[in-house]
C-alpha positions as CSV (number, residue, x, y, z in Angstrom):
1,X,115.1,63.9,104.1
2,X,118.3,65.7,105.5
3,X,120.2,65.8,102.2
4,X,117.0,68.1,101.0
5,X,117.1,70.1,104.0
6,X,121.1,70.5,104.1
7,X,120.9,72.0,100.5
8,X,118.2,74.8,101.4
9,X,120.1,75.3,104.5
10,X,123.7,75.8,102.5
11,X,121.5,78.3,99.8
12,X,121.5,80.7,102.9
13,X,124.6,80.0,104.0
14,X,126.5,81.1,100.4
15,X,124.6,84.2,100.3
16,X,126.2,87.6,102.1
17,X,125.6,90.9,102.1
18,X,123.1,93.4,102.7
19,X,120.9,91.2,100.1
20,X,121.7,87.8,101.6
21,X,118.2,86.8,103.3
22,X,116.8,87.7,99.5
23,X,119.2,85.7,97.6
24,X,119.3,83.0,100.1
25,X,115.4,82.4,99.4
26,X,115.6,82.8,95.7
27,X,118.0,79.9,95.8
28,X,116.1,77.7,98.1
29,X,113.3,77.8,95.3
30,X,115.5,75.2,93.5
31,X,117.4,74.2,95.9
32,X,116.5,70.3,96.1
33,X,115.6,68.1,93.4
34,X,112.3,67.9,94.2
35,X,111.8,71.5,94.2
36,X,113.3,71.9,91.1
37,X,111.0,69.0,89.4
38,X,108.1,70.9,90.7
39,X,109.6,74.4,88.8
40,X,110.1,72.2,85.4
41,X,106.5,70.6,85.6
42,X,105.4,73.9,86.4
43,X,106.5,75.0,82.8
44,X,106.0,71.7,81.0
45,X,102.1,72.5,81.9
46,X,102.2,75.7,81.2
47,X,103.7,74.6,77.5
48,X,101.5,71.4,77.3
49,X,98.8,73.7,77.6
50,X,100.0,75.7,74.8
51,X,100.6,73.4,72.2
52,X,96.9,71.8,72.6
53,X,94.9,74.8,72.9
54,X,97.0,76.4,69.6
55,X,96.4,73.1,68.1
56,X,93.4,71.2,68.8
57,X,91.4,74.4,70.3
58,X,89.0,76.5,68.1
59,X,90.1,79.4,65.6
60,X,88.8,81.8,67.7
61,X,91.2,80.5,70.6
62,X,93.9,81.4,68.8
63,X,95.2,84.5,69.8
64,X,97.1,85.5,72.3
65,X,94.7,86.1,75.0
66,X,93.3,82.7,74.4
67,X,96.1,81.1,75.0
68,X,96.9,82.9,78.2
69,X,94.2,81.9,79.8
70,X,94.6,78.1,79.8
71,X,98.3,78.3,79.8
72,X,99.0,80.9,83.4
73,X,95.2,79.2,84.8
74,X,97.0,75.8,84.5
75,X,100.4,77.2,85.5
76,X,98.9,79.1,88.6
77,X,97.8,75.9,90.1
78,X,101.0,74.5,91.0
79,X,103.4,77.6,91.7
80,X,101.6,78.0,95.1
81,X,103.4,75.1,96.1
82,X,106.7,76.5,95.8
83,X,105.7,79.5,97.8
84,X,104.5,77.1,100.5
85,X,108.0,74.8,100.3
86,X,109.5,78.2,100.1
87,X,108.1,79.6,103.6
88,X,108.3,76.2,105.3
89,X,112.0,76.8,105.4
90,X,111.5,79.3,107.7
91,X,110.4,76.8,110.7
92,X,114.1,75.5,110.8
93,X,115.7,79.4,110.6
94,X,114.8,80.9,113.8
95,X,116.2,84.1,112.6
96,X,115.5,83.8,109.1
97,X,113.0,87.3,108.1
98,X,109.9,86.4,106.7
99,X,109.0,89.5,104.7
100,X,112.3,89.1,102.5
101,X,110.8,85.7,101.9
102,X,107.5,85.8,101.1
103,X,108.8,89.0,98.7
104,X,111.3,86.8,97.4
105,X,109.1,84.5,96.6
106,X,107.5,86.7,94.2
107,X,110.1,87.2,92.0
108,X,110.2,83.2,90.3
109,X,106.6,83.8,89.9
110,X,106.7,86.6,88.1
111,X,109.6,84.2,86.2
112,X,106.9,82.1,85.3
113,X,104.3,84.5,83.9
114,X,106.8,85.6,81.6
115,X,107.6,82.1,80.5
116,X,103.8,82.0,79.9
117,X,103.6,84.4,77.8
118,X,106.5,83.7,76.0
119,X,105.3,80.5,75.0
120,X,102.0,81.6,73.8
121,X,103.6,84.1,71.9
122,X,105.5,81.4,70.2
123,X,102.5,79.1,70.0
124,X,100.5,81.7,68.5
125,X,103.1,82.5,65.7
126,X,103.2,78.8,64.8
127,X,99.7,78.4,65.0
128,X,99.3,81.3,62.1
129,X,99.8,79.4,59.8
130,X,97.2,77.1,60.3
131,X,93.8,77.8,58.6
132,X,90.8,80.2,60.1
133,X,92.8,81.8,63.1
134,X,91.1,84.4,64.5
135,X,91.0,87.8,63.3
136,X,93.5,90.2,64.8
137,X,95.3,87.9,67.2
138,X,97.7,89.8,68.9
139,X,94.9,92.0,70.6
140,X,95.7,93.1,74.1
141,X,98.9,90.8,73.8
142,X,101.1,93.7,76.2
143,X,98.4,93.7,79.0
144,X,97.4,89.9,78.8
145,X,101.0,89.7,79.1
146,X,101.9,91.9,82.2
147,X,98.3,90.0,83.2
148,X,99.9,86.9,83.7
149,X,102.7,88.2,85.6
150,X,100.5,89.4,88.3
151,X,97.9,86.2,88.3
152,X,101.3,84.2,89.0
153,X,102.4,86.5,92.3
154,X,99.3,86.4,93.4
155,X,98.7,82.6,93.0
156,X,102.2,82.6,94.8
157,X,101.2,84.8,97.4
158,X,98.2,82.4,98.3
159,X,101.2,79.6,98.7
160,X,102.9,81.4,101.0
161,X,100.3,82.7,103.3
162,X,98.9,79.5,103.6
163,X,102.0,77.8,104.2
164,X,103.2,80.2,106.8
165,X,100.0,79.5,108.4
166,X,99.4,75.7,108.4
167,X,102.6,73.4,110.0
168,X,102.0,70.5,107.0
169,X,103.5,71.6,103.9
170,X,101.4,68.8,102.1
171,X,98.7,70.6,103.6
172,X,99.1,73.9,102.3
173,X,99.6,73.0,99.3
174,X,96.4,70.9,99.0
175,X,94.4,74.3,100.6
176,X,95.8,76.6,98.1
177,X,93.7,74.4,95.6
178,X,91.0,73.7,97.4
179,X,90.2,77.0,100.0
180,X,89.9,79.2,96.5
181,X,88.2,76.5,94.3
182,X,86.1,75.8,97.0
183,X,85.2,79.0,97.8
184,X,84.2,79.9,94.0
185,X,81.8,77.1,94.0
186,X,80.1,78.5,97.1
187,X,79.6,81.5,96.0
188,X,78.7,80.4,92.3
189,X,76.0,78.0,93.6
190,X,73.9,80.5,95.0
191,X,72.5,83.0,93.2
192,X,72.4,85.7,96.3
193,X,75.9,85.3,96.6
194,X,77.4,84.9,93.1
195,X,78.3,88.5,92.5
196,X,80.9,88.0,95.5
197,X,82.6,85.4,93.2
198,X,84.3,88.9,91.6
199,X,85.0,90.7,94.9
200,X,86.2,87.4,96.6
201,X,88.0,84.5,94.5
202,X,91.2,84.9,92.4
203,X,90.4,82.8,89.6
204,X,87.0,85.5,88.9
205,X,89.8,87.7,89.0
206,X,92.2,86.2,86.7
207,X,89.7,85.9,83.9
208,X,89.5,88.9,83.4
209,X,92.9,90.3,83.7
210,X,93.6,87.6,81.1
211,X,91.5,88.6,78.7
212,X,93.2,91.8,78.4
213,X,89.7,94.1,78.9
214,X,90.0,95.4,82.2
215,X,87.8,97.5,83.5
216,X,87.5,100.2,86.6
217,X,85.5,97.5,88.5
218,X,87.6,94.8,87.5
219,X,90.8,97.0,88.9
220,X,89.2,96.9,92.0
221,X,87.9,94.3,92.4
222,X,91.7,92.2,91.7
223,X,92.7,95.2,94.2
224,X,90.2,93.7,96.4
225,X,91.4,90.1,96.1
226,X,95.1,90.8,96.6
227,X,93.9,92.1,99.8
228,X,92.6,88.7,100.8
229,X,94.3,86.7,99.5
230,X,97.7,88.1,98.7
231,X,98.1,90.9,101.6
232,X,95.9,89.3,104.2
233,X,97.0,86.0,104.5
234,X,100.6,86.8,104.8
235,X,100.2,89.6,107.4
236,X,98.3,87.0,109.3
237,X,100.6,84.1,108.6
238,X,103.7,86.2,109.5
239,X,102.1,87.3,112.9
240,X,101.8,83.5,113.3
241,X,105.3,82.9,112.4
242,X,106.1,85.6,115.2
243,X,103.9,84.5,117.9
244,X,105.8,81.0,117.3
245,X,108.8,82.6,117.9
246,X,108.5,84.0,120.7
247,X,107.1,81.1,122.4
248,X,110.0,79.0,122.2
């Protein structure tokens, strides 16, 4: 384990300047093998995903919308676990700033949504030429596309809250699946409380905003959720962070 931790450590060390805590936490993203196993699988489910749905999926899946959806859904499930690997760093830096980080942070998620939509778009060029695809295909295809940018910081945004807030990184990363999944099904299960599954869950969210047809509502209600989820959880793990701090 201290080979891992020496090469986070030395991605601060080689970054100076003004910029250096930023820099210092973009490197740590990739920083150890492992870390940079979980960025490729990251991808390689993002593009698995992309080759089956363009396909094996139906001709009215094929566009690019419909490709976005499976592709940054499937995607979004693992990138909170760099942003929790990302954060955890910050136990072992006493000094280290934890807003620079968990901005940081954003920035290879944002990476990734682009990816995303980069490979639908190639996905859904090559699946042209296949019979019946659906009629105008590239609908939406600049707003799905920014879409999955943001469902990608916020899904990182969850990792890092969480992970500032619970000591076990194996931990976070298993509540970043299972605090929004879990709270979806709640809500979804009863019908008094299913209309909160828009106000309250990222992935009612992230449909949506994937589809490309966003309405008022729909803006606020992803305004809303990054409130949660993306806002509140860090505020609250970074005061933890703090409180830790200054109890040593």
């Amino acid at each position: 384990m201290q080979p891992r931790r020496d090469s986070a450590n030395r991605a601060d060390a080689t970054a100076t300047g003004p910029d250096a805590a930023t820099i210092g936490a973009l490197r740590r993203t990739v920083a150890t093998r492992p870390r940079r196993w979980l960025a490729i699988s990251t991808l390689l489910l993002g593009l698995l995903a992309a080759v089956v749905t363009a396909a094996l999926g139906r001709p009215d899946d094929r566009t690019f919308a419909g490709l976005a959806t499976p592709v940054q859904l499937l995607m979004s499930v693992t990138v909170p676990f760099l942003g929790v690997l990302l954060v955890h760093d910050l136990r072992r830096a006493a000094t280290a700033p934890v807003a620079r980080t968990v901005l940081a942070a954003a920035v290879p998620a944002a990476a990734v949504g682009v990816f995303g939509a980069v490979v639908c778009a190639v996905a859904l060029a090559l699946a042209r030429t296949a019979p019946g695809p659906a009629d105008d295909p590239w609908r939406h295809a600049g707003t799905v596309a920014a879409g999955g940018v943001l469902v990608q910081v916020l899904a990182q945004s969850v990792g890092t809250g969480l992970g500032l807030l619970l000591r076990r990184p194996v931990v976070a990363c298993l509540a970043t699946i299972a605090l929004p999944t879990g709270l979806w099904l709640l809500l979804g299960g009863v019908a008094s409380l299913r209309p909160a599954q828009s106000w309250l869950t990222p992935y009612a969210v992230a449909s949506p905003l994937l589809a490309g047809g966003m309405t008022g509502q729909n803006w606020a209600q992803w305004l809303v959720v990054v409130a949660l989820w993306g806002v509140g959880l860090n505020v609250l793990g970074a005061a933890v962070v703090h409180s830790r701090r200054a109890a040593r």
